[in-house]
C-alpha positions as CSV (number, residue, x, y, z in Angstrom):
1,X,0.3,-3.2,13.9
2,X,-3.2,-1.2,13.3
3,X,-5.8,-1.5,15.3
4,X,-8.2,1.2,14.6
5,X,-10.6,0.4,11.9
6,X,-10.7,3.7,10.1
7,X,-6.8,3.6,9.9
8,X,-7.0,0.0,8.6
9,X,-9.5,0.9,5.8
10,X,-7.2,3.8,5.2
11,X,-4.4,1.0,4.7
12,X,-6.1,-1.1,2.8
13,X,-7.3,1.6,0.5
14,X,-3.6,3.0,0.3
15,X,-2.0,-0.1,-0.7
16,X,-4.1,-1.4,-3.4
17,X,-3.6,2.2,-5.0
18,X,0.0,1.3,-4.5
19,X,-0.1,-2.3,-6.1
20,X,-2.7,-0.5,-9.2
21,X,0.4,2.3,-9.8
22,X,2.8,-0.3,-9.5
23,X,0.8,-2.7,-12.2
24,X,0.8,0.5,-14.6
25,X,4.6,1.0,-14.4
26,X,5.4,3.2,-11.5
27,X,8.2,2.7,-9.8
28,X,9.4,3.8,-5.9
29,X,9.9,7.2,-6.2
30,X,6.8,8.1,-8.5
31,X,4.8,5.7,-5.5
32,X,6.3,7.6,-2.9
33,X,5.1,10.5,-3.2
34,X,1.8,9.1,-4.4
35,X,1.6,7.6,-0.3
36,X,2.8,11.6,0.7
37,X,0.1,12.9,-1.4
38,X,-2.2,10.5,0.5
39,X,-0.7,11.3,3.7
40,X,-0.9,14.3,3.4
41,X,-4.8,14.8,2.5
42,X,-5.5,12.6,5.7
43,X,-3.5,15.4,8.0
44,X,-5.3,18.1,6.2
45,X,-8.8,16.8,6.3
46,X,-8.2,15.1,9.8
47,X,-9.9,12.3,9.3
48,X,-8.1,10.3,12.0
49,X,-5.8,11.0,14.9
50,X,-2.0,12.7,13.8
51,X,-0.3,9.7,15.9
52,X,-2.6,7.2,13.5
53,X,-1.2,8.8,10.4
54,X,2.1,8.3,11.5
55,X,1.5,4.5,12.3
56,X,-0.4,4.4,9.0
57,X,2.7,5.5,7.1
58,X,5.2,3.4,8.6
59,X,2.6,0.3,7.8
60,X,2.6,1.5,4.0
61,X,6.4,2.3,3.8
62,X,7.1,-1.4,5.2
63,X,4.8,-2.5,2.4
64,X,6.2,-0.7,-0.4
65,X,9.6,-2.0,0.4
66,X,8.7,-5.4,1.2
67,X,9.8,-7.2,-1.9
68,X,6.7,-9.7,-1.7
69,X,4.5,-7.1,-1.9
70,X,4.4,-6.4,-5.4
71,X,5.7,-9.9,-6.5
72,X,4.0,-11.2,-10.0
73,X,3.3,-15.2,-9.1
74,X,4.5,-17.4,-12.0
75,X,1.9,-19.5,-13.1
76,X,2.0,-23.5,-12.1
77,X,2.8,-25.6,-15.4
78,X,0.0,-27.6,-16.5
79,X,0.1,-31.2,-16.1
80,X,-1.3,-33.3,-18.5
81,X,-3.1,-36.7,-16.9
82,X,-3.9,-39.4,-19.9
């Protein structure tokens, strides 16, 4: 779980760049290395602690192979009340 705030807002930003690629047709490999591209500007501009970055990628590995995480909800069928 994070905890530090920086790392979170790095997690949030992170993941709905995953969920944007995913809605344009990217798939698991092409977001992979869109989340080691990331990673990897965050250990070269040191922008938070190594041991953060590490927690921060196995946060946004869980999420990109959680299945839920990119799930399209079906829409509810409308009732119709006379």
């Amino acid at each position: 779980m994070l905890q530090d705030t920086k790392t979170i807002r790095f997690y949030q930003r992170l993941t709905d760049g995953l969920v944007a690629q995913w809605n344009r047709g990217y798939r698991n490999d092409e977001l992979r290395l869109y989340i080691e591209g990331y990673l990897a500007a965050l250990r070269h501009s040191d922008a938070i602690e190594p041991y953060l970055i590490n927690r921060l990628e196995e946060e946004v590995i869980r999420f990109l192979y959680d299945p839920a995480s990119f799930a399209v909800p079906e829409p509810q069928p409308e009732t119709d009340f006379y």
